[in-house]
mmCIF file of the C-alpha atoms, coordinates in Angstrom:
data_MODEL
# 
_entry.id   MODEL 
# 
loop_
_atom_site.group_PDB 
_atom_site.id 
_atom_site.type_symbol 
_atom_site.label_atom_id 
_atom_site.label_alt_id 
_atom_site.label_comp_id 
_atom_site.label_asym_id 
_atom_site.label_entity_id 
_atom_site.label_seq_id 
_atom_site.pdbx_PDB_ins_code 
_atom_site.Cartn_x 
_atom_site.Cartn_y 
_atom_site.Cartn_z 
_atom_site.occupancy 
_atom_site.B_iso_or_equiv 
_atom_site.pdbx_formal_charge 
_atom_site.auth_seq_id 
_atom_site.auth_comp_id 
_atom_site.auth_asym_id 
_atom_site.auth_atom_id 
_atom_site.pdbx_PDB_model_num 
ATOM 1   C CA . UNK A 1 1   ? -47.241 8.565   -54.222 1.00 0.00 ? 1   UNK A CA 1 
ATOM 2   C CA . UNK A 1 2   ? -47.410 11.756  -52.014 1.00 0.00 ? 2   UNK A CA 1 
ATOM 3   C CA . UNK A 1 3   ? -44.425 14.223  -51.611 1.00 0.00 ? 3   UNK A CA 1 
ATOM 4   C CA . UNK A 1 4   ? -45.088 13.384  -47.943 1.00 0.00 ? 4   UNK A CA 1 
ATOM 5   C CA . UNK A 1 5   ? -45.232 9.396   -48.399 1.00 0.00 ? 5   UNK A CA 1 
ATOM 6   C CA . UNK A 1 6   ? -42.503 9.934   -50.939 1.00 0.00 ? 6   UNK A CA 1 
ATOM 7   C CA . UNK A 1 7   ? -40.180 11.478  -47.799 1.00 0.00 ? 7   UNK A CA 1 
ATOM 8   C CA . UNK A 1 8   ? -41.249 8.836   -45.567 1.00 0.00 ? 8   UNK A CA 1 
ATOM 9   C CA . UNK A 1 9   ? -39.866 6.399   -47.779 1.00 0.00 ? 9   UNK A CA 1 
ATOM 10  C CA . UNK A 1 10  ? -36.764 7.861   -47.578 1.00 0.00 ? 10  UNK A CA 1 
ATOM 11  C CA . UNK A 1 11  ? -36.259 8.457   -44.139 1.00 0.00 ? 11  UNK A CA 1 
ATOM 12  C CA . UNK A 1 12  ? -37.325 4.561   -43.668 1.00 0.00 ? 12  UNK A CA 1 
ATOM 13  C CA . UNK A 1 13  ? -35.055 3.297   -46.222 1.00 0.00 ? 13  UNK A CA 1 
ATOM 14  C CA . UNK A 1 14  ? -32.498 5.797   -44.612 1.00 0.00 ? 14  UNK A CA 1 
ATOM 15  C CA . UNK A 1 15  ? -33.050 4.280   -40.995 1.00 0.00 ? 15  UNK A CA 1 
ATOM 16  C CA . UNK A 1 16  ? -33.079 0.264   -42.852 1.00 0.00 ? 16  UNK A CA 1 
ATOM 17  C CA . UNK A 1 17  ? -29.718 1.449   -44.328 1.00 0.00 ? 17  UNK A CA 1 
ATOM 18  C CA . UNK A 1 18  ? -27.913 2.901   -41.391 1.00 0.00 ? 18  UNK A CA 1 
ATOM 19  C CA . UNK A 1 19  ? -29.288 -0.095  -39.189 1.00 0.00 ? 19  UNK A CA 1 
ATOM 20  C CA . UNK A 1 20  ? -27.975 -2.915  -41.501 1.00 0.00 ? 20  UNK A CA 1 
ATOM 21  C CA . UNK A 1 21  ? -24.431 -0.756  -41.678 1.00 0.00 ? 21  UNK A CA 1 
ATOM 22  C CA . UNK A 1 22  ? -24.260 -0.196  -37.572 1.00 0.00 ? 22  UNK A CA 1 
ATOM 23  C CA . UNK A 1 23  ? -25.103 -4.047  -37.024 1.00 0.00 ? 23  UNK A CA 1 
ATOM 24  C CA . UNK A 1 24  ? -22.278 -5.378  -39.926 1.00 0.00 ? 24  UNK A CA 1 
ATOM 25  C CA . UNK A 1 25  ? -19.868 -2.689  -38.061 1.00 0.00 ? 25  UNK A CA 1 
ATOM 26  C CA . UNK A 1 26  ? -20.578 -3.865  -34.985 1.00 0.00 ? 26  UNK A CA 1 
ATOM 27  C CA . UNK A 1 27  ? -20.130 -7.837  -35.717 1.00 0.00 ? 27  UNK A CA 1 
ATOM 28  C CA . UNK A 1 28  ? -16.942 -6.679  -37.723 1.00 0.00 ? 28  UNK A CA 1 
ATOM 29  C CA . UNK A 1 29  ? -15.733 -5.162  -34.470 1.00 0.00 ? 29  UNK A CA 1 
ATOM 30  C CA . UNK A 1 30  ? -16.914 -8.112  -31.931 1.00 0.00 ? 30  UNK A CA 1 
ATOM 31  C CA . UNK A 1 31  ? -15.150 -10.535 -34.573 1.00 0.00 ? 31  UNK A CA 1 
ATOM 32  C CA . UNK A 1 32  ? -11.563 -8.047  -34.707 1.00 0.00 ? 32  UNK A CA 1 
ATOM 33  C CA . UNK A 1 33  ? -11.526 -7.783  -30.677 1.00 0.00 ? 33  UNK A CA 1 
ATOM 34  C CA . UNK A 1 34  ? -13.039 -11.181 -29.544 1.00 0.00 ? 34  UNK A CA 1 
ATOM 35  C CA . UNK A 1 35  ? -12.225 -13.589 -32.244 1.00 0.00 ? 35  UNK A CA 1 
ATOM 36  C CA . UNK A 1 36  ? -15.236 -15.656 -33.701 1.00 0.00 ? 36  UNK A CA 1 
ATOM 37  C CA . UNK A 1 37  ? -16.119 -17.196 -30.408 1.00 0.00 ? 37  UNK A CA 1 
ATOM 38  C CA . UNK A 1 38  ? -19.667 -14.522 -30.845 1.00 0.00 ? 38  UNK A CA 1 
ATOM 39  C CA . UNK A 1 39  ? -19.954 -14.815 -34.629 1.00 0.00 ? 39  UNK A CA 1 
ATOM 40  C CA . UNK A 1 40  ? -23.117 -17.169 -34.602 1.00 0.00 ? 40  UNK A CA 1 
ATOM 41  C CA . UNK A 1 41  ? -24.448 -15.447 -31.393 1.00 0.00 ? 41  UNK A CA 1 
ATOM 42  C CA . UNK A 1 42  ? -24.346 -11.998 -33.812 1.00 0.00 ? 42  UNK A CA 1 
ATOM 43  C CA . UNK A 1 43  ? -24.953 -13.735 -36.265 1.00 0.00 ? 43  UNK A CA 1 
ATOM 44  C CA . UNK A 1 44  ? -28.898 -14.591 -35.361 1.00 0.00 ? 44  UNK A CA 1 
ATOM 45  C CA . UNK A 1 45  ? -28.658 -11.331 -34.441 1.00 0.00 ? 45  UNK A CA 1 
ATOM 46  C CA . UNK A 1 46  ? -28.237 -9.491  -37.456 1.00 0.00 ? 46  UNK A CA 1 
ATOM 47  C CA . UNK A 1 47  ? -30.846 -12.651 -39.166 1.00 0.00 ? 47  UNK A CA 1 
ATOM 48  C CA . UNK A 1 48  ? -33.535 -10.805 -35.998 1.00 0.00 ? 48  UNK A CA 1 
ATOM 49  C CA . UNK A 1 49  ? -32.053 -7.497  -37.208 1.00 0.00 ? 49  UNK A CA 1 
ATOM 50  C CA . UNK A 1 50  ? -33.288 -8.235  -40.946 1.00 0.00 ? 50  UNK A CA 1 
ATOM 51  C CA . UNK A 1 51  ? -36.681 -9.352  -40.462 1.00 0.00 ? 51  UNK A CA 1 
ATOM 52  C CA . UNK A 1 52  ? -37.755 -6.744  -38.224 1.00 0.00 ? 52  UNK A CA 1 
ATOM 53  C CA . UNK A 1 53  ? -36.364 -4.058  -41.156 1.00 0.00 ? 53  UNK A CA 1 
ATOM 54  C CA . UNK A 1 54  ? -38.191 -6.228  -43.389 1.00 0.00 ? 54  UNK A CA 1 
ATOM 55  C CA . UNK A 1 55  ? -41.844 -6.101  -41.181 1.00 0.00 ? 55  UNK A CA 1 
ATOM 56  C CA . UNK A 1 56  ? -40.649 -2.094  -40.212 1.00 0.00 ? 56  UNK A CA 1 
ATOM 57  C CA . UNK A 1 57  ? -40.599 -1.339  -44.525 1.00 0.00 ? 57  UNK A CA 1 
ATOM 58  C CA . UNK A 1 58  ? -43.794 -3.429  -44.643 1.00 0.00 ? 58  UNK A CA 1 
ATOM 59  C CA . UNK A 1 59  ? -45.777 -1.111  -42.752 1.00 0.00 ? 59  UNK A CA 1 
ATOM 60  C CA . UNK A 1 60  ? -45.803 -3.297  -39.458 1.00 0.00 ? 60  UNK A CA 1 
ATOM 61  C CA . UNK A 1 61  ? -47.135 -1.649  -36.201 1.00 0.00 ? 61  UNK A CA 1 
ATOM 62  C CA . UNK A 1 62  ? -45.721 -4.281  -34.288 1.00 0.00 ? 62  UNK A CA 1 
ATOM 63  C CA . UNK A 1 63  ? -42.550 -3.884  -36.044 1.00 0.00 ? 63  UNK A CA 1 
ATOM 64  C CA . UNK A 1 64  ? -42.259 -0.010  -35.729 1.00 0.00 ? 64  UNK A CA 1 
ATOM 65  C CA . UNK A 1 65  ? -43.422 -0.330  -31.936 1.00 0.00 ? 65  UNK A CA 1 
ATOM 66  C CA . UNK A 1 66  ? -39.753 -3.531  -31.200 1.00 0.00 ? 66  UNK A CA 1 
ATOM 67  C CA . UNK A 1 67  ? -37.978 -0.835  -33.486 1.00 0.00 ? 67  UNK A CA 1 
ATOM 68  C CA . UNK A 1 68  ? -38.893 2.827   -31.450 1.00 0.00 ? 68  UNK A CA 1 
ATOM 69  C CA . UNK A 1 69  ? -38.183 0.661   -27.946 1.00 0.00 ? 69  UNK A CA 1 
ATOM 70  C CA . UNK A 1 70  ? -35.167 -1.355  -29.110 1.00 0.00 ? 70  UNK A CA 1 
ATOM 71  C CA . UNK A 1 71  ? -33.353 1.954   -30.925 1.00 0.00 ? 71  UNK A CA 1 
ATOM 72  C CA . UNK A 1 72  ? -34.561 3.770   -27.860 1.00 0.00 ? 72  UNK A CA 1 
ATOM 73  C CA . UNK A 1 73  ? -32.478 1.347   -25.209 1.00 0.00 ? 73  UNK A CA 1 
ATOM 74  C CA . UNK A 1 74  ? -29.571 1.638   -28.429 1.00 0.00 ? 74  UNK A CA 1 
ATOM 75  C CA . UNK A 1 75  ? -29.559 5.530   -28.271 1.00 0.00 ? 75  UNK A CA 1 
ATOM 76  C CA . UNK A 1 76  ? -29.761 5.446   -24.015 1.00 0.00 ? 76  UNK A CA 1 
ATOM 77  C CA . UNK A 1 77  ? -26.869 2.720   -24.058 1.00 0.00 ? 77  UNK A CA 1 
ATOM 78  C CA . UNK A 1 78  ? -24.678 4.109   -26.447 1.00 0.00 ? 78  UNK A CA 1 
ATOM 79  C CA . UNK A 1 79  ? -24.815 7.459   -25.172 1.00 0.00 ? 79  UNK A CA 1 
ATOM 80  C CA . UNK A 1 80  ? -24.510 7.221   -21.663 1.00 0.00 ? 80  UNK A CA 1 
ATOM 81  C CA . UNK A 1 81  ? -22.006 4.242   -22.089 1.00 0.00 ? 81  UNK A CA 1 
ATOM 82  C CA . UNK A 1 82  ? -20.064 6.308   -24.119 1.00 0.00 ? 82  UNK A CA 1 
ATOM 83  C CA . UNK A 1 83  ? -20.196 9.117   -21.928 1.00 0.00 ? 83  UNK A CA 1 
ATOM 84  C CA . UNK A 1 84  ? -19.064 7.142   -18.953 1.00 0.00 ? 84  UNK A CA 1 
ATOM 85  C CA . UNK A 1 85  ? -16.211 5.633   -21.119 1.00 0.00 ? 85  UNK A CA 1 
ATOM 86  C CA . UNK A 1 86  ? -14.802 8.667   -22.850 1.00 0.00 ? 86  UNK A CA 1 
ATOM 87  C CA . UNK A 1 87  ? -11.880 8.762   -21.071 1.00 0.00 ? 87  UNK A CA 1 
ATOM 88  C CA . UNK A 1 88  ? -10.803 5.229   -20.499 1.00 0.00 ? 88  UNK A CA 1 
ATOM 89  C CA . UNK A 1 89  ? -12.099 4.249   -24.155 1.00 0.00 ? 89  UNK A CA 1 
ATOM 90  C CA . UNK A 1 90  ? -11.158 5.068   -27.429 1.00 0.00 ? 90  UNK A CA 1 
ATOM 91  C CA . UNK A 1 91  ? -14.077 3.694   -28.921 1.00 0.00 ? 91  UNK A CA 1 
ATOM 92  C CA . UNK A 1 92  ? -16.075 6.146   -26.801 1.00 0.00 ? 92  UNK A CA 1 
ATOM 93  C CA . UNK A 1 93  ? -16.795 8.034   -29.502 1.00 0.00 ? 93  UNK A CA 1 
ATOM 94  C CA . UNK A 1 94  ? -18.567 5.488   -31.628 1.00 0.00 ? 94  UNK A CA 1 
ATOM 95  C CA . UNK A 1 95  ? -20.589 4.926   -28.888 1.00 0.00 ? 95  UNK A CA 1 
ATOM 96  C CA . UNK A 1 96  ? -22.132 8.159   -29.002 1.00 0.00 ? 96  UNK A CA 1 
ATOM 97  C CA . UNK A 1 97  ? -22.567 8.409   -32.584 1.00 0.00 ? 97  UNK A CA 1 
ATOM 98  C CA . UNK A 1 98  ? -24.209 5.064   -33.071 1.00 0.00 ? 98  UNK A CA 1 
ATOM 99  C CA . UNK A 1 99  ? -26.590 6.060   -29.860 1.00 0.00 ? 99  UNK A CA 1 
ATOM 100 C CA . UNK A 1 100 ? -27.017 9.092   -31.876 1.00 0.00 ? 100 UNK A CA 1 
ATOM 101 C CA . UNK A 1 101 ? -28.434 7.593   -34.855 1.00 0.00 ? 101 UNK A CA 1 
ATOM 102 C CA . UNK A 1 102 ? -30.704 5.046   -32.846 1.00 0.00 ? 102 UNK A CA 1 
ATOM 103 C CA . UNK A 1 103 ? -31.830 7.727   -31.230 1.00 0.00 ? 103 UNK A CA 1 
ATOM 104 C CA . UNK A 1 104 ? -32.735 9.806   -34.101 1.00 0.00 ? 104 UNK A CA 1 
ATOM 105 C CA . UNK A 1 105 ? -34.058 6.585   -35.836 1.00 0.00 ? 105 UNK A CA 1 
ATOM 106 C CA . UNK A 1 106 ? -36.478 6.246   -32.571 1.00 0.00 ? 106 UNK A CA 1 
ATOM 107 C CA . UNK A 1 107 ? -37.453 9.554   -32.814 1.00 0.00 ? 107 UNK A CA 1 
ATOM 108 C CA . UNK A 1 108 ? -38.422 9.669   -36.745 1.00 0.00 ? 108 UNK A CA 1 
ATOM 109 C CA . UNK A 1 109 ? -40.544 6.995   -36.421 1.00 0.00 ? 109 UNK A CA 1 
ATOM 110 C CA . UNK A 1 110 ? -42.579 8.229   -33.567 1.00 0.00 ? 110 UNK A CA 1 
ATOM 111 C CA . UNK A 1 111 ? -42.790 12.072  -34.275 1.00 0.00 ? 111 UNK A CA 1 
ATOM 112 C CA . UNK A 1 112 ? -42.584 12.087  -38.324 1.00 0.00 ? 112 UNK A CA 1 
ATOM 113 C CA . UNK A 1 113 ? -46.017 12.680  -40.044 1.00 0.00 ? 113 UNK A CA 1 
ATOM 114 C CA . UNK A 1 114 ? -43.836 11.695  -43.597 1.00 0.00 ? 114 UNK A CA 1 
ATOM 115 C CA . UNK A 1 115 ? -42.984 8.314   -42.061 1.00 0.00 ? 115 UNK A CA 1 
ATOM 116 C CA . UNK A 1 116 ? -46.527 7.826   -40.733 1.00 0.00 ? 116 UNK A CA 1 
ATOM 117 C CA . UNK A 1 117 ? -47.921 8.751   -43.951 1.00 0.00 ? 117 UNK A CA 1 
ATOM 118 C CA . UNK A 1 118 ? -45.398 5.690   -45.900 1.00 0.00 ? 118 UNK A CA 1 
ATOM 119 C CA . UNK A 1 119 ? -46.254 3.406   -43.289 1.00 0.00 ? 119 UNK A CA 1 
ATOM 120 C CA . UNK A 1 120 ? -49.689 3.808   -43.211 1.00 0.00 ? 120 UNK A CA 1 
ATOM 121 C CA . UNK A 1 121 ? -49.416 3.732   -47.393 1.00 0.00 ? 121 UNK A CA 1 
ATOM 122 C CA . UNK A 1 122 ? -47.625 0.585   -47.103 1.00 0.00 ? 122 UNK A CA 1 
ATOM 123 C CA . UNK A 1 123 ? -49.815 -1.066  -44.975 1.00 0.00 ? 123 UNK A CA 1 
ATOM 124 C CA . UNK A 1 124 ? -52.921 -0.206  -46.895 1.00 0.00 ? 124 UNK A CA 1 
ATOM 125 C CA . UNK A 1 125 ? -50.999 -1.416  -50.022 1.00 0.00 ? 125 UNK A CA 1 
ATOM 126 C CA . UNK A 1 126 ? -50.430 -4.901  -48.999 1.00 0.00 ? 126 UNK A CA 1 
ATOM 127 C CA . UNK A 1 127 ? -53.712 -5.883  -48.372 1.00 0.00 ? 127 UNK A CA 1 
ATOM 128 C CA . UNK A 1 128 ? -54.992 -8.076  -50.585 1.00 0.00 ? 128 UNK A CA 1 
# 
C-alpha cells in the first residue's frame, strides 16, 4: 500500500469514525429532549447511516457520490441553522461544528487525490 493510499485510508476511516460518533450524539440528544417517541425513526437512520459507511470504505462510487451530497446539505444545514440560531440557542454551537465536519468530510472526498487513490485501491481490490 502507497503512502498516498495509506493517507486515504485514514482520512476515510477518520470521516466513518466522526460520522458514526455525530449520528450516536445526535440520537442521544433527540432521545434526552424528545423522549423515545423518534428512537426507531433514528434508529433506521443510523442502520442507512452504517451501510452507506460500509459501501463508502468499500470503494463505492455510488456511495461516495449519497455521501459528498448528503454531508454537503449536513454542512449547509448545520451552519446556516446554527448561524440563524446563535442567539436564541444554546446548542447553536454544535450546529456549526457538526456542519463543520460534514462539510470538511464533503470536501475530502471530492478534492483529496489520497482518498481517490484508497478508493480507487479498494475498488480494484474487491474484484474477484
Amino acid at each position: 500500500m502507497t503512502a498516498d493510499v495509506k493517507l486515504g485510508q485514514t482520512i476515510v476511516v477518520l470521516i466513518i469514525v466522526t460520522t458514526i460518533f455525530l449520528s450516536l450524539a445526535t440520537i442521544g440528544l433527540y432521545y434526552a429532549f424528545s423522549g423515545p417517541a423518534k428512537l426507531p425513526q433514528q434508529t433506521v437512520r443510523l442502520i442507512l447511516t452504517l451501510v452507506l459507511l460500509f459501501f463508502l470504505y468499500r470503494g463505492s462510487d455510488v456511495a461516495r457520490a449519497i455521501a459528498v451530497v448528503l454531508f454537503g446539505a449536513g454542512a449547509l444545514l448545520g451552519i446556516v441553522g446554527g448561524v440563524s440560531s446563535l442567539s436564541t440557542n444554546s446548542f447553536a454551537i454544535l450546529l456549526i461544528l457538526m456542519g463543520g465536519a460534514y462539510a470538511a468530510a464533503s470536501i475530502a472526498l471530492i478534492a483529496s487525490k489520497s482518498v481517490n487513490a484508497f478508493l480507487k485501491a479498494q475498488r480494484t481490490s474487491s474484484r474477484p
